[in-house]
N, C-alpha and C positions, 0 to 999 in steps of 0.2 A: 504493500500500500504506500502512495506518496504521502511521506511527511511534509508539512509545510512549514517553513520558520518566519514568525510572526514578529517583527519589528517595528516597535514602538517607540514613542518620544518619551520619558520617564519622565511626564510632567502631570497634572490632571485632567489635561483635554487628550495626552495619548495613551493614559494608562484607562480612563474610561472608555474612547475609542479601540481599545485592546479586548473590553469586558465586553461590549457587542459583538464584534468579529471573532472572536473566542467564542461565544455562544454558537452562533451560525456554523462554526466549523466542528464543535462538539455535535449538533446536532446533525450536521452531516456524516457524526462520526469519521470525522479526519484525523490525523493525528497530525502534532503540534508542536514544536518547541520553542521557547520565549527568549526573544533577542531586544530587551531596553537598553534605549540608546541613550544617552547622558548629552549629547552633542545635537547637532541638526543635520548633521550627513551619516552615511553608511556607505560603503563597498562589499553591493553582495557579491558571495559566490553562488554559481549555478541558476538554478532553475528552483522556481516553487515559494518563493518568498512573498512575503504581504508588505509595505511599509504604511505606518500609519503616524500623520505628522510629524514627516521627517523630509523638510524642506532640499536637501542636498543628495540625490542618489545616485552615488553609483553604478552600471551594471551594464554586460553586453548581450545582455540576455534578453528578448522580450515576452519572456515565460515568465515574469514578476509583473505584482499587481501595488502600485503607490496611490493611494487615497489623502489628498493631503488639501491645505487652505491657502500657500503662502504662492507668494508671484513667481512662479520656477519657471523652465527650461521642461521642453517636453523632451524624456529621457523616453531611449527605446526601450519600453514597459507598459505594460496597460496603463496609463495613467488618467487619471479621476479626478478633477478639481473643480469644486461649484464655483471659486472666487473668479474664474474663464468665463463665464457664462454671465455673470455680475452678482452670485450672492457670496459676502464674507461670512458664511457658516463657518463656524472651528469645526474637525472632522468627529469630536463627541455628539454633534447634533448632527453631520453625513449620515456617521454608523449606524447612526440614530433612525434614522429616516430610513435607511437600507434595510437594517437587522435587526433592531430593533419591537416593541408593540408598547399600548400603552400604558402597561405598568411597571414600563421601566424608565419611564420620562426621567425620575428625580436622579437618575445614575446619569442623564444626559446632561442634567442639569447644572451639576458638580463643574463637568467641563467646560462650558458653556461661559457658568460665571466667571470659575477659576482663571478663565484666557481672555479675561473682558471682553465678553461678546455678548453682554445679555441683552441688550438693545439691537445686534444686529438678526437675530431669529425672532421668526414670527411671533406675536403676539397670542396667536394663540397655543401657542406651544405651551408659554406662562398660565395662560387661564387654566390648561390640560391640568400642568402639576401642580396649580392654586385649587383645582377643584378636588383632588384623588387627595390629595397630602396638607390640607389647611395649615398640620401643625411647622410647617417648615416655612411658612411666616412670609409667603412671596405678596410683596406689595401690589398694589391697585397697579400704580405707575409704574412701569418697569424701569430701576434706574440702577446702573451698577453698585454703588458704593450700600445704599440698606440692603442690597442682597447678598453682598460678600460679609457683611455683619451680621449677618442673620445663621440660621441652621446648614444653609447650601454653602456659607461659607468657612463653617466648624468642619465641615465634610470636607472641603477641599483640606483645610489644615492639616486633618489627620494623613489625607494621601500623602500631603508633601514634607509632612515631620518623618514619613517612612523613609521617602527618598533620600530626603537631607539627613540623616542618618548613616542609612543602609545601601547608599546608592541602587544599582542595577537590582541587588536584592531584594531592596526594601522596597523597588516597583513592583515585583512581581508579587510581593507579599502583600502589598494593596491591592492587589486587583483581584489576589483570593480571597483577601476579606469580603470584596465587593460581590467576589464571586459567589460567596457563599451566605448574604444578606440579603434574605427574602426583601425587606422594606428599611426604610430610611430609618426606621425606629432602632431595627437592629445594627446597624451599623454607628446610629449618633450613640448609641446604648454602646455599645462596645463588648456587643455578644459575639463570642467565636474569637475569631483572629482580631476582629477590629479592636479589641481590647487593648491589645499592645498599643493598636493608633493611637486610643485616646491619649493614653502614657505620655507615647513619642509626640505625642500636640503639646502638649503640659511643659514638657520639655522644652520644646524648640521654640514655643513664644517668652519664654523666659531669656531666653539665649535671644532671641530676637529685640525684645524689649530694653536688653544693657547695652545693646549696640545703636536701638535709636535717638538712645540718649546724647550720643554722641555727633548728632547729626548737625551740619554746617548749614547755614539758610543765606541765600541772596535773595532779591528780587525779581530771578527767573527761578531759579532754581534751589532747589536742596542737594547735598552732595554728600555721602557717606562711603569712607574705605575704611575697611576691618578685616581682621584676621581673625577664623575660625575654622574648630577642625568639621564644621558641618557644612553641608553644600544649600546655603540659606541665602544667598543674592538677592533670588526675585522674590521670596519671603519676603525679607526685609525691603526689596521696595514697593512690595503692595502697600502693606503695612504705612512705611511711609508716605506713600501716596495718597492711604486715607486719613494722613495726618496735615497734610500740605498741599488739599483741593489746588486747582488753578495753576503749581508749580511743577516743573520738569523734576523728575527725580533721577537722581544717576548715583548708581551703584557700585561700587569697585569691594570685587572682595581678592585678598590677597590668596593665592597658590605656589605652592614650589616655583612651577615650571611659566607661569603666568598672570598677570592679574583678569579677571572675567567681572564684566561689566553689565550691568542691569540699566535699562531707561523706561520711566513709565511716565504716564500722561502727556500732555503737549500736542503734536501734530506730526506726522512728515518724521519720523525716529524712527526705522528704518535707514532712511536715508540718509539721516542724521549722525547714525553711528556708523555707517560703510564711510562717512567721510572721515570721522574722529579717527576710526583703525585704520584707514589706506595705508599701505605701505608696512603700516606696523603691529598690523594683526590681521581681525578680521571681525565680519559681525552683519546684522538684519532682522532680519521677522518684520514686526506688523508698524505697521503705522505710529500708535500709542503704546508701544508696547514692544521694548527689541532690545536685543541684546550682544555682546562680543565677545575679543578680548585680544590682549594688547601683550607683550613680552615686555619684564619688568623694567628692562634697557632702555625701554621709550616713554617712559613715564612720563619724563618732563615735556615729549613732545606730545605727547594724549593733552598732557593738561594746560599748554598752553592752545593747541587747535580750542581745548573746551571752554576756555575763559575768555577766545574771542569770540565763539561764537556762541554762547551764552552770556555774558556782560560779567562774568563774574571772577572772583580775585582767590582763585584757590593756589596753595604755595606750594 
């Protein structure tokens, strides 16, 4: 029988995008093994691979299937992207729509918010899990930031205190918890595996919270670099994003081999950050919402591109 390897973005829009097409291919009785990706590219080998929101692929094969959001390059592979067509669905509400049914909206949901995308799927998608799931607290108006405070954004925390953790492990260990979570009760509950989540949440917002204390404010922007041993960047700039409505958020957490960079809210960051790494790294994703990273060598040149082109006086 073909085995298929199943490649995911280890974030909460890939690791729920993982829990759909994991479904579909249990039920077709395929057999599967789990490849999270920490990164935004891959290099497969062979034949029989899925990717799922993983912007950069590899492959000279076009026996692979990519289902993904972000503005790419059609690779020779089945490739799938509603963002061609003109809608910005994140690939948790794709899956969603493919493989998905309707009692499993609040698993789509998770992803949805966690990638700030909750205003770009339909409206009624929101009333679906406001009517099935009252107690998960989904506002009248749908507007990002009360929905990542609310229930659907306690859920994302627990997936991404696994990651930040456990890396590659601790995605696939969310997604059995997910896996194995009849309803949103049991997983906020922290029955079965999701137990450990809530733990790892506990944790990593504390670890989170000594670190925003530390955070630098200009008049475009906020700016935080830190050193930790957990993989918390885009943690900590959600977080501070809901701390610092209206302003650019930029991220720098320190690595061995590199410093890795987070940006949230503003416009046009994406493009904002291919310009900051030219030459001395590298970086993309969305609009409001992208990320990099730069080799420690270039620091002073990251931070001067970034003080001219945010007005701001970092040293």
């Amino acid at each position: 029988m073909v085995k298929f390897k199943l490649h995911f973005h280890a974030d909460c829009d890939g690791i729920t995008s993982a829990y759909f097409v994991s479904r579909e291919l249990d039920r077709l009785n395929f057999q599967y093994a789990l490849y999270p990706s920490l990164g935004a590219s891959v290099e497969l080998k062979g034949s029989n691979n899925i990717c799922l929101d993983i912007s950069d692929v590899k492959t000279q094969s076009p026996l692979n299937f990519s289902l993904d959001h972000h503005i790419t390059e059609k690779y020779p592979l089945f490739h799938a992207n509603f963002r061609q067509v003109g809608f910005e669905w994140p690939v948790s509400f794709d899956s969603y729509l493919l493989f998905g049914d309707l009692s499993l909206a609040w698993v789509a949901a998770i992803g949805i918010a966690a990638d700030w995308c909750a205003q770009k799927v339909p409206v009624k998608f929101w009333d679906t899990v406001r009517e099935q799931w009252p107690q998960l607290k989904i506002p009248k108006k749908i507007e990002q930031l009360p929905l990542i405070k609310g229930p659907i954004g306690r859920m994302a925390n627990m997936i991404d205190a696994s990651v930040a953790v456990n890396k590659q492990s601790g995605a696939i260990y969310a997604l059995r918890a997910l896996q194995e979570s009849e309803t949103p009760d049991d997983f906020l509950e922290g029955k079965g595996k999701a137990e450990k989540l809530v733990t790892l949440r506990e944790k990593i917002l504390k670890e989170v919270a000594t670190i925003l204390d530390k955070e630098e404010v200009f008049d475009e922007c906020v700016f935080l670099r830190f050193n930790s041993p957990y993989n918390i960047k885009s943690l900590v700039a959600g977080h501070a994003k809901e701390r610092n409505p209206g302003k650019v958020i930029i991220i720098a957490q320190n690595e061995r081999d590199k410093i890795r960079v987070s940006f949230r809210g503003g416009d046009h960051l994406d493009v904002l950050v291919k310009e900051l790494t030219e030459g001395i790294g590298g970086g993309g994703g969305h609009p409001q919402a992208s990320g990099g990273w730069i080799h420690h060598w270039h620091w002073e040149k990251f931070r001067d591109r970034l003080n001219k082109k945010l007005h701001c006086t970092l040293k």
